[in-house]
N, C-alpha and C positions, 0 to 999 in steps of 0.2 A: 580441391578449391578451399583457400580459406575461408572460413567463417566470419560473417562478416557481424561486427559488436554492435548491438542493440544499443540505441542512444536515445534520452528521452532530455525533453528542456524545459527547464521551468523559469519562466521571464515576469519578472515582477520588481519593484522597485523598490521592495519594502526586503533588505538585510536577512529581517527573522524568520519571514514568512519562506522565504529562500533555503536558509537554513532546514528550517524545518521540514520544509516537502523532500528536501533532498535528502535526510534522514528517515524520514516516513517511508519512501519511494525504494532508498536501497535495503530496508527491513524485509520490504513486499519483495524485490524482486534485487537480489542479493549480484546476482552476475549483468545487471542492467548499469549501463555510465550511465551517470545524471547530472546535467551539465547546467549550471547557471549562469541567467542572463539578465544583468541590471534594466536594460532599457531594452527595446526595438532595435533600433539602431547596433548595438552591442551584438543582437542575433545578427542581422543583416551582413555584418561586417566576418562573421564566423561563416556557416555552410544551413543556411536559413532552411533549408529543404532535406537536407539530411537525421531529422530526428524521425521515431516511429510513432512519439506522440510530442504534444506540450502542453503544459500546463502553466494558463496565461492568465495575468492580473485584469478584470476586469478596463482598469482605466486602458490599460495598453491595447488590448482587445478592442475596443470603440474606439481606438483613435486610429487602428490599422485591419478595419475591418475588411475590407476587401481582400486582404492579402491571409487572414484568420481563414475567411470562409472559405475558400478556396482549399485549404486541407479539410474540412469537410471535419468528421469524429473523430480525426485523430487530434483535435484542439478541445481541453478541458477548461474551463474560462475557473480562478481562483475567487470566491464572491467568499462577501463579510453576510452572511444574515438570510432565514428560507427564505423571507420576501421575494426577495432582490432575484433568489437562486430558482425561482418558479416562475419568475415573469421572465427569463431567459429563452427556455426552449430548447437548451443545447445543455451536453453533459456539463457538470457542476460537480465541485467538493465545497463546501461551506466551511471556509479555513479559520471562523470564529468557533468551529467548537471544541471541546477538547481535547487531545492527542484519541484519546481511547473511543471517542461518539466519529473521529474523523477518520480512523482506522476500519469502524464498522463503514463510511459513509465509503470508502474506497473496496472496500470487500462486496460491499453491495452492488456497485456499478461494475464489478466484475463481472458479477451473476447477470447480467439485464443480456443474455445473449439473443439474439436475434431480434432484436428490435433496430438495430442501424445493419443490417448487411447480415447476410448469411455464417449461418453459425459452421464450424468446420469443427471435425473430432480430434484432430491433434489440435486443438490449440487451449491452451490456458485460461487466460484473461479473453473471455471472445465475448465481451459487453460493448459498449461506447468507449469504453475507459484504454482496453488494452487487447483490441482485434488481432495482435499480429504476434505477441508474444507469446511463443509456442510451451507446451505441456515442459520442455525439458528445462526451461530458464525459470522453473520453480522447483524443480525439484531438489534446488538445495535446501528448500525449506520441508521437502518431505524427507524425512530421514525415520520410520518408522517403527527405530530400535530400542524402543526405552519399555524398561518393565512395566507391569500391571499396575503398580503402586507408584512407579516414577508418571504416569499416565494420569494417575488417581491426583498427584501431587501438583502436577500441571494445569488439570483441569480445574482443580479449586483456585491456584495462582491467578490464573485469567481470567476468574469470576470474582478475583478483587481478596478475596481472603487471604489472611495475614499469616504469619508462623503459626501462633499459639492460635488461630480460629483453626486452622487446617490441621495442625498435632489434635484437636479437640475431636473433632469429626470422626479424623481417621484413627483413633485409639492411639495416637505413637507422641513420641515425645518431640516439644522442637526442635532438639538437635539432631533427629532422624530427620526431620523435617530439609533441615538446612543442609544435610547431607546429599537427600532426592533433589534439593535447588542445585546445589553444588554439581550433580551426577548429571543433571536435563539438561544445564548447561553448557558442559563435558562433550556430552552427544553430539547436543545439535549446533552448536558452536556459536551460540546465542545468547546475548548477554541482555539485553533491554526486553523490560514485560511486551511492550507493543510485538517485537520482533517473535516473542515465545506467542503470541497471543494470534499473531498468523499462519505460525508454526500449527497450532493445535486447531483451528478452522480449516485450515488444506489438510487436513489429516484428519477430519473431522470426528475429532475428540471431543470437540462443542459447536453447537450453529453460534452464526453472526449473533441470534435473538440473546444468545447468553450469556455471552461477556458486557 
């Protein structure tokens, strides 16, 4: 039987914010389509029941709520600000905050398993966020081949330190430095810090608390 592809949709009327999740999204989960959607209507007019999750603007949310609640968690509502994201009651990413606070805010609601439905052992993402998506549609981001010191090199990257802070640390020069970037990259076939930075949390080179 074919395998049938994992689809997730992000509906929102704002371009960047678009942009952005759908970059964020295929960083987390590299063999998932993520399909974008201007308006309601725009969904409706595609296969409005065929996604495994979505992740939906606020305004659009309230103005087709009936048809929202009815997928129940597998609808993540997109909000500006905690306020706003606390008097909800339904999962949330808070998409005012930076790439790196909203990358922790999505890693987090991964972990929240058993609080919406029963936690199952094959599965990955088994929060609110992502019940259905199984251990093996992450494991392009587990690739757990990189030496001691390519590991060492990773772990200071995604706690924000620069060449010469991490050549300083680890006794080596920057150009070794930019080598072990050069080589991590290589590996894992990963080019943007967010993408290395979920890299090394599923492979728990560092908790969420430390980047």
């Amino acid at each position: 039987m074919e395998k049938r592809e994992i689809e997730l949709a992000v509906i929102d009327a704002n371009t960047l914010t678009c942009i952005g999740m759908k970059s964020l999204l295929h960083d987390l989960l590299p063999e998932v389509q993520v399909r974008c959607f201007r308006s309601f209507s725009e969904l409706m007019q595609d296969t409005p029941f065929a996604f495994v999750h979505y992740f939906v603007s606020g305004n659009i949310y309230f103005s087709q709520v009936n048809f929202f609640r009815q997928l129940g968690h597998r609808v993540v509502l997109l909000v500006q600000g905690v306020e706003q994201a606390r008097a909800l009651g339904v999962p949330v990413l808070d998409v005012s905050q930076d790439e790196h606070s909203l990358i922790q805010q999505v890693l987090r609601l991964r972990q929240l398993g058993g609080h919406h439905g029963e936690r199952r052992a094959d599965e990955s993402f088994h929060g609110p966020c992502f019940p259905h998506v199984r251990r093996h549609d992450a494991d392009a981001l587990r690739q757990p081949d990189l030496s001691p010191r390519e590991i060492e090199v990773l772990v200071l990257m995604v706690k924000g330190l620069i060449n010469k802070e991490i050549a300083e640390q680890l006794h080596i020069s920057p150009t070794t430095v930019i080598t072990h970037r050069r080589n991590i990259q290589e590996k894992t076939g990963l080019r943007s810090l967010s993408a290395l930075t979920v890299y090394a949390i599923l492979n728990e080179y560092v908790k969420v608390g430390e980047v």
